[in-house]
LUMVO-197285 format. One record per residue (C-alpha): residue number from 1; residue in one letter; x, y, z. Coordinates in Angstrom, 1 decimal, m for minus. Each point is the difference from the previous one (the first is absolute). Layout:
BEGIN
n|res|x|y|z
NUM|A|X|Y|Z
...
END
This chain:
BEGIN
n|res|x|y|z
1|X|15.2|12.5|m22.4
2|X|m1.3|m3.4|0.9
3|X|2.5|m1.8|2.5
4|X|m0.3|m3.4|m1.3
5|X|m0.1|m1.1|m3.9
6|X|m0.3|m3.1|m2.2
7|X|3.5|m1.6|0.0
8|X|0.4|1.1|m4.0
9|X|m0.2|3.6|1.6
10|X|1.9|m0.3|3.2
11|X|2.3|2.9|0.6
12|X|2.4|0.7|2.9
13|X|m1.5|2.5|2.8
14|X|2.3|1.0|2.7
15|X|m1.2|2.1|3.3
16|X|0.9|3.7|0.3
17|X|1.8|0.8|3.1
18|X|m2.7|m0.3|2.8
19|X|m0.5|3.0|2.6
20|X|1.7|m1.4|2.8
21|X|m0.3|1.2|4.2
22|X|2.8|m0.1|2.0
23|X|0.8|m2.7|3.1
24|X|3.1|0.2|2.0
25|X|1.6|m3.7|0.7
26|X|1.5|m1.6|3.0
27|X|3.4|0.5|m1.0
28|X|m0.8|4.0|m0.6
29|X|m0.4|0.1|m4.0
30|X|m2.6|1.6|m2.1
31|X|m2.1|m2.7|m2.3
32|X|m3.0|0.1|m1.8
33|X|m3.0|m1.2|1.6
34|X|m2.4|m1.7|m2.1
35|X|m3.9|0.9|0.8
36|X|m2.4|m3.0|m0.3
37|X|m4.1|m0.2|0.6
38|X|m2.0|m2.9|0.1
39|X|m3.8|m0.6|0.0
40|X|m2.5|m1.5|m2.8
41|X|m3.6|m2.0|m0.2
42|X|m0.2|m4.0|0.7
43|X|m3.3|m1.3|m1.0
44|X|m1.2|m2.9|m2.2
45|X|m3.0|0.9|m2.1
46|X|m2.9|m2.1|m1.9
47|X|m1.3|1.2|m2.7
48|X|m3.0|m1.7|0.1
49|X|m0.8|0.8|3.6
50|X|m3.4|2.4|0.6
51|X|1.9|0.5|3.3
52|X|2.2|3.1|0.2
53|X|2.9|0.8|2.2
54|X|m0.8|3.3|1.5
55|X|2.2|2.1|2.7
56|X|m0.8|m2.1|2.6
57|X|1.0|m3.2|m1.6
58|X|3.9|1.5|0.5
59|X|2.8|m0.3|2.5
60|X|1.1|3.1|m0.7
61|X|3.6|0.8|1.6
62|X|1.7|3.7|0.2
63|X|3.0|1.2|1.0
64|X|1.9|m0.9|3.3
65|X|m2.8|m3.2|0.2
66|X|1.5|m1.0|m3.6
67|X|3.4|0.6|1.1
68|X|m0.4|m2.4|3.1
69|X|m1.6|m2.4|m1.7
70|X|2.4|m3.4|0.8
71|X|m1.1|m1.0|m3.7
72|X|2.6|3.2|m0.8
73|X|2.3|m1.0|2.6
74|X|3.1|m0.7|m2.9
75|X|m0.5|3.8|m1.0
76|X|1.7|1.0|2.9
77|X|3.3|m2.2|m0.8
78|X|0.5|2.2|m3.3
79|X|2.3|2.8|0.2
80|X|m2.2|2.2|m1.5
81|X|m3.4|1.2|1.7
82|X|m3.2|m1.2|m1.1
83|X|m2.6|2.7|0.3
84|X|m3.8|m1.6|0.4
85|X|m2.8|1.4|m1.6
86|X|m3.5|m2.3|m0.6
87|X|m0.3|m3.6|0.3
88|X|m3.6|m1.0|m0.9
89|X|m0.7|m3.8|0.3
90|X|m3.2|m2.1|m0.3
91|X|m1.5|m3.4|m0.5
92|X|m0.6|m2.0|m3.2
93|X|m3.9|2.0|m1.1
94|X|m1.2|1.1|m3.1
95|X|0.8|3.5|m1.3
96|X|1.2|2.9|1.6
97|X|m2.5|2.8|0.2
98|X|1.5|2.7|m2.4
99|X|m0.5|3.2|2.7
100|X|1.5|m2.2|3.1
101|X|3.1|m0.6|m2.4
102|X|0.4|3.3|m1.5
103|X|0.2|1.2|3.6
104|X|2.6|m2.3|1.0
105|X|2.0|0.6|m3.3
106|X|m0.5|4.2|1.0
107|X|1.4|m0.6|3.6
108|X|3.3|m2.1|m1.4
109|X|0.4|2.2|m2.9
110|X|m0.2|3.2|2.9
111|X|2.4|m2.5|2.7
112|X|2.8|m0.3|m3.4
113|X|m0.1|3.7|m0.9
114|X|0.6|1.1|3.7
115|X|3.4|m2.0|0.0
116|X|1.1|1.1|m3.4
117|X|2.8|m0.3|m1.4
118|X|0.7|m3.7|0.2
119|X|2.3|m1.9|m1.1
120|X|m1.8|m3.2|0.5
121|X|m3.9|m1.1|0.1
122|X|m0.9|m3.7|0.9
123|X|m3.4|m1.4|m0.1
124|X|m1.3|m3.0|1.7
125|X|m3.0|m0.9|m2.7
126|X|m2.1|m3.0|m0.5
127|X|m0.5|0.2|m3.7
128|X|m3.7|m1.3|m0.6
129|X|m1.6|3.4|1.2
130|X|m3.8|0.4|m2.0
131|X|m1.1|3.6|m0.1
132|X|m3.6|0.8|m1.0
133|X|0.0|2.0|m3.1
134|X|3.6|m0.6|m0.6
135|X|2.5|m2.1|m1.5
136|X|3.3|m1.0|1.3
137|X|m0.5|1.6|3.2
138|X|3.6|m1.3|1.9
139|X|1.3|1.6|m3.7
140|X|m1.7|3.3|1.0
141|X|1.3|0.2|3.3
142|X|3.5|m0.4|m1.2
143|X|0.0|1.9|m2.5
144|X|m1.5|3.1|2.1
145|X|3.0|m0.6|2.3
146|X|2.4|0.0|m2.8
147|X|m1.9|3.5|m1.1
148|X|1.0|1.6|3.5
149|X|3.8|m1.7|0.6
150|X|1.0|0.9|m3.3
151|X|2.1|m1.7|m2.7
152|X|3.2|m0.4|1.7
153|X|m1.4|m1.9|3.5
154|X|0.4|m3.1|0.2
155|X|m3.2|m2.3|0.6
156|X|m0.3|m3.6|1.3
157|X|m2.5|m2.1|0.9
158|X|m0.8|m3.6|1.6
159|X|m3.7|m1.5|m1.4
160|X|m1.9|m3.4|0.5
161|X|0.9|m2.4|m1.9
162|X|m4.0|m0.2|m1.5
163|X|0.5|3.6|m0.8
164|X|m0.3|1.0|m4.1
165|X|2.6|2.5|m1.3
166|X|m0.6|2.3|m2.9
167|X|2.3|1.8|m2.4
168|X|m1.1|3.3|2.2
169|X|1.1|m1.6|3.3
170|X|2.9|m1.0|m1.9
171|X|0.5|3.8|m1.6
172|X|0.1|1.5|3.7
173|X|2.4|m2.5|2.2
174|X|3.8|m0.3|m0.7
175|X|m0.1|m3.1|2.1
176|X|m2.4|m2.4|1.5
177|X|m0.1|m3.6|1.8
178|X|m2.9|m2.5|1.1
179|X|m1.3|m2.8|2.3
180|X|2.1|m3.5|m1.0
181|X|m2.5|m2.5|2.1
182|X|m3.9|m0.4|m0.1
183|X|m0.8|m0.6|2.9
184|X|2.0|3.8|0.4
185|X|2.4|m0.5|2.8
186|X|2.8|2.3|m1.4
187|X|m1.9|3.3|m0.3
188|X|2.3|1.6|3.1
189|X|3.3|m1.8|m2.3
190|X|m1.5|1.5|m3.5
191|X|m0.3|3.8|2.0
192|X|3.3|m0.4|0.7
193|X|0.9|m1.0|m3.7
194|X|m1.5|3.0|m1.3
195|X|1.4|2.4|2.4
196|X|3.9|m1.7|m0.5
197|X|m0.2|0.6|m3.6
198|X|m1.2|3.6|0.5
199|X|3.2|0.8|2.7
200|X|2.5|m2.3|m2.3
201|X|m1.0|2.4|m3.1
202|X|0.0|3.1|2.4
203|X|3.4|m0.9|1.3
204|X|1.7|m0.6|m3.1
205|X|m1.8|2.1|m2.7
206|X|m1.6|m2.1|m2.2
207|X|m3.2|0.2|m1.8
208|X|m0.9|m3.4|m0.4
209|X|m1.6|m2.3|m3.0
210|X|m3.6|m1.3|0.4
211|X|m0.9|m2.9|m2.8
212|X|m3.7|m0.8|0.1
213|X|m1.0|m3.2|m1.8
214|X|m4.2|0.2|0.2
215|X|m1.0|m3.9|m0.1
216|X|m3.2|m1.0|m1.6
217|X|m1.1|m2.3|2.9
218|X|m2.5|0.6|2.5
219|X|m0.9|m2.2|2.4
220|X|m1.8|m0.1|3.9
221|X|2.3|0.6|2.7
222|X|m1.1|m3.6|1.4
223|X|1.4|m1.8|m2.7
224|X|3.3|1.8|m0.3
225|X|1.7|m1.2|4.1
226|X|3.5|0.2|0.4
227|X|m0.1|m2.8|2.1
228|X|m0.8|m2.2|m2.9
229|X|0.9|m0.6|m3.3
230|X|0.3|1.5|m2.6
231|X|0.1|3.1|1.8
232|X|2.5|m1.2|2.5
233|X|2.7|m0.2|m2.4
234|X|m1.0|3.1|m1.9
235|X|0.0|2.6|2.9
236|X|3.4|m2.5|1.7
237|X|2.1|1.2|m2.8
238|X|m0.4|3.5|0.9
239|X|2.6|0.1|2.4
240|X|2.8|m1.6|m2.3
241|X|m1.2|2.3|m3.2
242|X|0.8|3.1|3.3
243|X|3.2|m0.6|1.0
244|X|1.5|0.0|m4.0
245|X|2.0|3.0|m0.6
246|X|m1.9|3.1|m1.2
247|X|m3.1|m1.4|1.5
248|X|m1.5|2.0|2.9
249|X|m3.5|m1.2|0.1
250|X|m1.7|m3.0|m2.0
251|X|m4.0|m0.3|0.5
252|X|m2.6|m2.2|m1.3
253|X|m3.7|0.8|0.5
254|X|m3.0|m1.9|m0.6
255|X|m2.9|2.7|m0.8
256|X|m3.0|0.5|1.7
257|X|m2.7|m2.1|m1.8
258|X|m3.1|1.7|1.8
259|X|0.4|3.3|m1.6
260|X|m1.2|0.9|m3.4
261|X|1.9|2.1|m1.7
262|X|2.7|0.3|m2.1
263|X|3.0|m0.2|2.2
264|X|m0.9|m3.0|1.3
265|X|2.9|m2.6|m1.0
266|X|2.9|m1.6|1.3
267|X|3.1|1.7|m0.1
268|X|4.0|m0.3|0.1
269|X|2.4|2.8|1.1
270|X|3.5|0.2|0.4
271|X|2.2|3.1|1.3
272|X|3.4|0.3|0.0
273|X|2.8|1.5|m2.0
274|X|0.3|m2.3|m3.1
275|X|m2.7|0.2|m2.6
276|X|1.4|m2.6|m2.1
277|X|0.3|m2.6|3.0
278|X|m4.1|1.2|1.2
279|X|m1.7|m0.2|m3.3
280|X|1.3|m3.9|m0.3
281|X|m1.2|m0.3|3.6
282|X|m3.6|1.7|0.1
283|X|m0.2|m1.8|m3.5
284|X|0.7|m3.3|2.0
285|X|m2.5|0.1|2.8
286|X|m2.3|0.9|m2.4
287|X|0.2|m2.7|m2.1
288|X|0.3|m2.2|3.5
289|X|m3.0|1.1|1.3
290|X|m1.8|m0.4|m3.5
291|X|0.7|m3.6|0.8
292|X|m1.2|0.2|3.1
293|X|m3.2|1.1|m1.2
294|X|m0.2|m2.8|m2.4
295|X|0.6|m2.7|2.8
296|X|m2.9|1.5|2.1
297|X|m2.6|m0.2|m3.3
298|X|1.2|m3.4|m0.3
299|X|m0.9|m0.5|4.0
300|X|m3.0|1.5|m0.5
301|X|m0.8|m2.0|m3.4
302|X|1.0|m3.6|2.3
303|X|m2.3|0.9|2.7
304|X|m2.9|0.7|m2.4
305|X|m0.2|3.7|1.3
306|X|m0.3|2.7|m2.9
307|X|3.2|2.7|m0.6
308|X|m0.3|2.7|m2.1
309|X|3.0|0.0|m2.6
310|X|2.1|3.3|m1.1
311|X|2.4|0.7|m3.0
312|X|3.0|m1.2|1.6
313|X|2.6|1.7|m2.4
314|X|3.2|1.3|1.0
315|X|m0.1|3.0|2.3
316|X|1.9|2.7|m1.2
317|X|2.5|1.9|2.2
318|X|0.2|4.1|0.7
319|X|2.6|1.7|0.6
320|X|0.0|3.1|2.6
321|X|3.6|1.3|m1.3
322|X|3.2|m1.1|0.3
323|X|1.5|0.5|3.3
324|X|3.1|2.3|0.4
325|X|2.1|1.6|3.4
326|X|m1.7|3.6|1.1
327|X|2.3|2.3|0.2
328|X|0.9|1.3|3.2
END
């Protein structure tokens, strides 16, 4: 059964009881303890690049180094343990050599299976990963972990705010949140994003909503700053659109322009608990950054520089599923 649907089709999914271990608190009483890993693949990928990214190319982190890595530091403020697996990390290049990643992908695919059950997977991504031979790679990779976890696990992840989304990346997460400044200097604050909505859902049971509004708009990453506008008012709304009841994340990504291939567009995503109230909102930024996209064409047009024009129609939300308590 596919996990997420067009909104005509959206049904209401709730999580079976999970398999649960057994802590003992400071005051003496049984709970639950909620199992978490961590671990994914950060790289930025051009399509068009002769170059490729072989094993050498990555940072690649395991175990206790991943778990002491002060980038992680905010894992260790949860309640529940996060349990590292693979971190592998690399420059901007051109695509990843298809054997280097489908030995990484074997090794965190081994590292999640030797910690199962979980209740909980969380996956630091990028979201403009190139494989050669393959399409939607960062899609591939999350799906595979979805394969392993199971159905009922909850899944988040934090991405660039370049990255490209896909209904398969979509499909696989229950949650997700990204980068709100270009230059990035909230990547350790969006980590922390994506791991609070996974322990709020964990805590209080709920399976939550994902609308994804897929905008037609692609544009380079150097015309798209959040210290400038447009942009700055796009991505500065973020916060406000956050903090509104039944919201628990609200993201807005650009697309990565340098990779051809389907999935390459911008994106809006909102998570929370009220389908009605996300649809309006992913439905909003959209349109937002629609605009946004027409400003820069017009920039370009002033300055006598050429800009490719898309079909800027209205993006069209999806719906995961309605969001409901677990039972206990």
């Amino acid at each position: 059964m596919r996990r997420r649907t067009f909104l005509k089709n959206a049904t209401v999914a709730a999580l079976t009881s999970a398999l649960a271990r057994t802590w003992v608190t400071g005051t003496g009483r049984a709970a639950e303890a909620e199992r978490i890993a961590f671990g994914g693949i950060q790289i930025e990928c051009s399509t068009y690049s002769n170059i490729r990214a072989r094993m050498e190319d990555f940072r690649v982190e395991r175990g206790q180094e991943l778990a002491d890595d002060p980038f992680f530091r905010h894992l260790k403020t949860y309640p529940y343990p996060f349990h590292p697996t693979l971190l592998a990390a690399a420059v901007p290049g051109g695509p990843v050599e298809r054997k280097t990643y489908d030995a990484l992908k074997a090794e965190f695919l081994q590292r999640v299976t030797d910690l199962l059950p979980l209740d909980g997977v969380y996956l630091p991504m990028h979201g403009a990963m190139f494989v050669e031979g393959m399409q939607d790679a960062d899609g591939d990779w999350i799906e595979s972990t979805r394969r392993v976890v199971g159905k009922d696990c909850l899944m988040t992840a934090s991405f660039d705010l370049h990255g490209s989304l896909s209904r398969r990346i979509i499909d696989s997460l229950d949650m997700l949140s990204a980068f709100r400044t270009a230059p990035h200097i909230d990547r350790e604050q969006t980590a922390q994003r994506a791991c609070d909505m996974l322990v709020r859902c964990l805590d209080h049971k709920i399976r939550p909503t994902m609308v994804w509004a897929p905008i037609p708009v692609l544009m380079p990453g150097e015309r798209s700053s959040t210290v400038y506008e447009p942009a700055k008012h796009l991505w500065g709304q973020l916060p406000g659109l956050n903090a509104a009841p039944g919201v628990l994340d609200a993201s807005l990504l650009v697309g990565y322009v340098w990779a051809d291939e389907p999935r390459a567009t911008a994106s809006a995503v909102m998570t929370g608990t009220d389908p009605e109230l996300l649809k309006k909102d992913a439905l909003g930024q959209g349109l937002g950054q629609k605009n946004q996209s027409r400003e820069v064409a017009n920039w370009h047009s002033n300055t006598g520089t050429r800009a490719k024009s898309l079909n800027l129609e209205c993006p069209r939300a999806r719906l995961r599923s309605a969001s409901k308590k677990l039972s206990a």
